[in-house]
Steps between C-alpha positions, in 0.01 A plus 500: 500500500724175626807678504339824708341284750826316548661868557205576714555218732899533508500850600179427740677254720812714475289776669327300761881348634624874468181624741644205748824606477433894569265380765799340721778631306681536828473166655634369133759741482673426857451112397732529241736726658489297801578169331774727258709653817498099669638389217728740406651554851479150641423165223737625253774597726453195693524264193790666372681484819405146545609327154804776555580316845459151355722546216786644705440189800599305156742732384336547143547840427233488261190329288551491136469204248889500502451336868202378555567148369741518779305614727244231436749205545771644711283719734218246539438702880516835319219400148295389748489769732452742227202257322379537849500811509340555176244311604432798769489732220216327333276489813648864599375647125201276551416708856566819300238406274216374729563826695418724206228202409361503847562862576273636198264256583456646871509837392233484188237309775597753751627215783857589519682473799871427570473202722256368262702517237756337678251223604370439128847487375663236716195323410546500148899424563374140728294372092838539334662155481898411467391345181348821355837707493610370168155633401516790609872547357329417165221689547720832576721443229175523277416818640823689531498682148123622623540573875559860487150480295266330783739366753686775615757408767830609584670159564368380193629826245823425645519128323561585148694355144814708476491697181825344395362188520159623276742664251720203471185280389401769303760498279469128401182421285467181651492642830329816451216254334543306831439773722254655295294201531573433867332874564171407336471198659566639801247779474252301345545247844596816716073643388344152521716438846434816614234452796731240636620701799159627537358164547788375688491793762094551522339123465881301698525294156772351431723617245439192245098586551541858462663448185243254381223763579647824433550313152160457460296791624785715246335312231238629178543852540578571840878506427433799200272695774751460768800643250271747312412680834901485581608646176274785557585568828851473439460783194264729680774518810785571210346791367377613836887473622616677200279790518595563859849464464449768187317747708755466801791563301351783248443631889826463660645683188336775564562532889867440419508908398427571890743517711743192622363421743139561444559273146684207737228514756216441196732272334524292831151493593445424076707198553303358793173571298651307203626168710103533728316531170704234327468242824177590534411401132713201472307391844179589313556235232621219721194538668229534250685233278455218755163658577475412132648158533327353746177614412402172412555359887276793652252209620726389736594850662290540831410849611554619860571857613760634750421730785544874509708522739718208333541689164580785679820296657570346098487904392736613762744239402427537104603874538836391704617313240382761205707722717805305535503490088441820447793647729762246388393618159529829585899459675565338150329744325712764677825330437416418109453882440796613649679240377745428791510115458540519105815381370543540152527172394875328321414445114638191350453424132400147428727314315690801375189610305238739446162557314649202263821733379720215443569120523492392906846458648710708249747791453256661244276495765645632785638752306144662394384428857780650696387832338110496668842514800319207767653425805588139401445297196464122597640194275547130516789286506560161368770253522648367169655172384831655589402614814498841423190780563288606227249772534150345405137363696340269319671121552491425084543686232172408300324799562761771454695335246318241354717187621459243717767503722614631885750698585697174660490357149751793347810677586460895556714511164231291367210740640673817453443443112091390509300794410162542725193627345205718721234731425633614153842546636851303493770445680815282614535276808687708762767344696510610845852718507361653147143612678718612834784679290169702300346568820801656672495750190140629541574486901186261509432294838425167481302249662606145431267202453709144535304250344587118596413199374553093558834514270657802624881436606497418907757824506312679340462810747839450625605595156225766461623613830871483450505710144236731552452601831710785552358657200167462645614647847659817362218636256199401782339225261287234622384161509215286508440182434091265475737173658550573870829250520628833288435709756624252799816449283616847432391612803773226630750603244500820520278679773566868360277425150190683548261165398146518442267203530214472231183422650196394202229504824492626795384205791701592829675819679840565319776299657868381384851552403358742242595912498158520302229405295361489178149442501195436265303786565159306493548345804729772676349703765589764721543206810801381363632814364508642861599191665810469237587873525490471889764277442669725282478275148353696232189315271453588108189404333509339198366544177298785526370651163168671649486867650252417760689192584845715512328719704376283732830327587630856549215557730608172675833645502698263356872571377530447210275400174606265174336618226485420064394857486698706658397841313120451671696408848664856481163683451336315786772615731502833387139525496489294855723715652351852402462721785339783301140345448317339855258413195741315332562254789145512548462372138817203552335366810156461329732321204654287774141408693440205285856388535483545870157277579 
């Protein structure tokens, strides 16, 4: 009896916030599309020009934590500026946030007006205190791994842990137990802190006495009804999402047997139905989730209502902006289905392996992988004792091999001899010339990965440059390297090297000595592909082992894709690229929504 009366009530307030949200489902949806074009076309093109333009006034081509100890005591003008601007950021995502806050408010007590808004929000902006932005940098740090849940912002999806960086502590158990640990603290504080904003934004509190009270009206059971009703929601709009995207496609199957141009008009008008349907959803449970949340403050909402002639101004403008959406959608649409800004994408096999079909780095290796025939297979090169180049990533041999030592501690002689062990299989250290002279028999590209570290020989690339550059000239390899002094050097040395610069996030527009990038695809978007490819420097995403993800970067159109598994890399092209089936695009675009948001 309990348990059904605690279903009862979940799926009762569920209703009521779904009746508000049909009720002024327009003046919610143009909200959020309002606040999602400003952001898109202006804050985060402004921010990235700005930290872009302060870097280059202090000629730093770049943040990474190769430099930024450097930057911090040699660019004291330049750390500042950028904590400075930072700074912005917070109270920028903060205005995000109280305009959704403030914006659903308006709407579900029918009082909405622009200037109001406007008035309410610089309001809210004059409580916040200098002293509260470490707060509130603490306080959205908390709430990151759950923002898409309640919070849904644009600025803030962007801020993310690169998946290198997550699979890297993964694979330690220290600091897998670490981060495992640090996510259930911070959703435990993330619930209990979750009226913060709410408090901040409706009663002026500061953030300190926000905290303080969101902590305690989240406490008993308030915290369980809160997440109960979220859980629900968030599995009721699943299956909803599924179904539809089930009967569209079952659809679009059959109207592909009409003619082509009948089946390409449906498919485009499909597509446009998929993205409304799947904004309007996703708007749906932003807005009846902090209905949800701050259910607990409705005593201090005060009702007023808006003139006729007032809502019919907010309408006019609310179906502008649906408008704008829906044609850029559509021009997108268009292009997507005929395909004239794919590119099929440059496959590069990570580390010269696939599925797990040899040891990492190897002849064995490249010689199975050169058969699934990719465009390049990628490998990494390491300096030895006697300043030779031995083909391997990892900078000691514990894991592979079992002993403690670098490649700086051994001659390639030495190395040549050490067996490695991976994933059932085995296999000697390669030297360089052996891995180049195997590759020139399969007529396998390559794209090479110098790795540097403290001890490496000061002519070191010289040598590199000296013995092996011609080589890489006349069979159209390549080279990349995570240390940018690799890229300013060879780029001095010799300018005709195509060099690559390895990029593990993505914080500014794309500019230096580079001829491309490598990029960790968590963080890449489709800004910095276009601004990089404007300037003619090709970006490669890296490591993508997902078909929605691969599909997405295609759909980005980047230029190439680094991949452990390249067999499942091949499919998605061919399946991406089939011009047969207007369903089967249909089908990868509805694989890549979730990617895309």
């Amino acid at each position: 009896m309990i348990g059904d009366k605690f279903v009862k009530n979940i799926l009762k307030d569920i209703n009521t916030y779904s009746k508000n949200f049909k009720q002024h489902w327009l003046e919610y949806i143009a909200l959020f599309i309002g606040i999602d074009i400003f952001t898109q076309v202006l804050v985060i093109p402004v921010f990235r020009y700005v930290t872009t333009g302060i870097l280059k006034a202090g000629a730093i081509p770049f943040i990474s934590y190769q430099n930024i100890i450097i930057i911090i005591t040699t660019h004291t003008l330049v750390f500042l500026c950028l904590i400075l601007e930072l700074a912005i950021l917070l109270l920028v995502i903060y205005g995000g946030f109280a305009l959704i806050l403030l914006g659903i408010r308006e709407i579900s007590q029918e009082k909405f007006t622009f200037r109001f808004l406007l008035k309410e929000l610089i309001q809210t902006y004059k409580s916040v205190r200098i002293s509260s932005v470490l707060l509130l940098a603490l306080y959205f740090l908390l709430i990151v791994p759950f923002a898409d849940i309640v919070y849904r912002t644009p600025l803030l999806a962007k801020i993310q842990i690169p998946e290198f960086i997550l699979d890297f502590l993964m694979r330690n158990v220290w600091l897998a137990s670490g981060l495992i640990i640090f996510y259930i603290l911070a959703f435990v504080f993330g619930i209990r802190l979750i009226l913060t904003l709410p408090i901040m934004i409706y009663q002026r509190k500061k953030t300190l006495v926000a905290m303080k009270e969101s902590w305690k009206l989240t406490s008993h059971k308030q915290w369980l009804t809160i997440l109960s009703r979220l859980v629900v929601l968030g599995i009721s709009a699943g299956l909803i999402l599924f179904v539809f995207y089930l009967l569209v496609y079952f659809c679009q199957l059959g109207l592909d047997h009409l003619s082509k141009a009948l089946s390409f008009g449906f498919a485009t008008f499909n597509l446009i139905l998929v993205q409304a349907i799947s904004e309007f959803v996703a708007i749906g449970i932003s807005v009846i989730s902090i209905l949800i949340v701050i259910k607990p403050l409705d005593d201090f909402i005060v009702q007023t209502q808006v003139t006729s002639e007032k809502r019919k101004s907010i309408k006019i403008m609310d179906l502008c902006l649906i408008t704008i959406f829906l044609l850029a959608a559509g021009v997108n649409n268009i292009l997507y289905l005929k395909g004239t800004e794919m590119q099929r994408p440059i496959t590069i096999s990570h580390r010269g392996v696939s599925d797990k079909n040899g040891v990492q780095n190897t002849i064995p290796a490249l010689k199975k992988t050169a058969k699934l025939h990719p465009d390049y297979i990628e490998i990494d090169l390491h300096e030895t004792k006697d300043k030779q180049f031995v083909v391997m990533h990892d900078e000691n041999l514990k894991k592979l091999a079992g002993i403690d030592k670098t490649p700086k501690d051994s001659t390639l002689n030495q190395l040549t001899k050490i067996t490695l062990h991976e994933d059932g299989h085995h296999a000697k250290i390669a030297s360089f010339d052996q891995y180049l002279k195997a590759a020139a028999k399969l007529k396998q590209k390559l794209l090479i990965e110098v790795k540097t570290t403290p001890n490496d020989s000061p002519k070191m690339l010289e040598r590199f440059n000296k013995k092996y550059s011609k080589l890489i000239l006349k069979r159209n390899y390549q080279v990349q390297s995570l240390d940018y002094r690799v890229i300013e050097g060879l780029h001095q040395i010799n300018p005709k090297l195509f060099v690559l610069y390895i990029q593990p996030y993505n914080f500014t527009y794309p500019q230096s000595l580079a001829d491309g990038y490598s990029m960790e695809y968590s963080t890449l978007n489709n800004d910095f592909i276009w601004q990089a490819q404007l300037q003619n420097k090709p970006v490669y995403a890296w490591t993508v082992n997902e078909s929605n993800i691969m599909m997405k970067m295609m759909y980005e159109n980047v230029n190439g894709i680094i991949t452990d598994r390249l067999v499942e890399l091949n499919n998605t092209i061919k399946d991406f690229e089939d011009k047969r089936s207007n369903a089967n695009k249909l089908l990868n675009y509805i694989l890549i929504l979730p990617e895309k948001e």
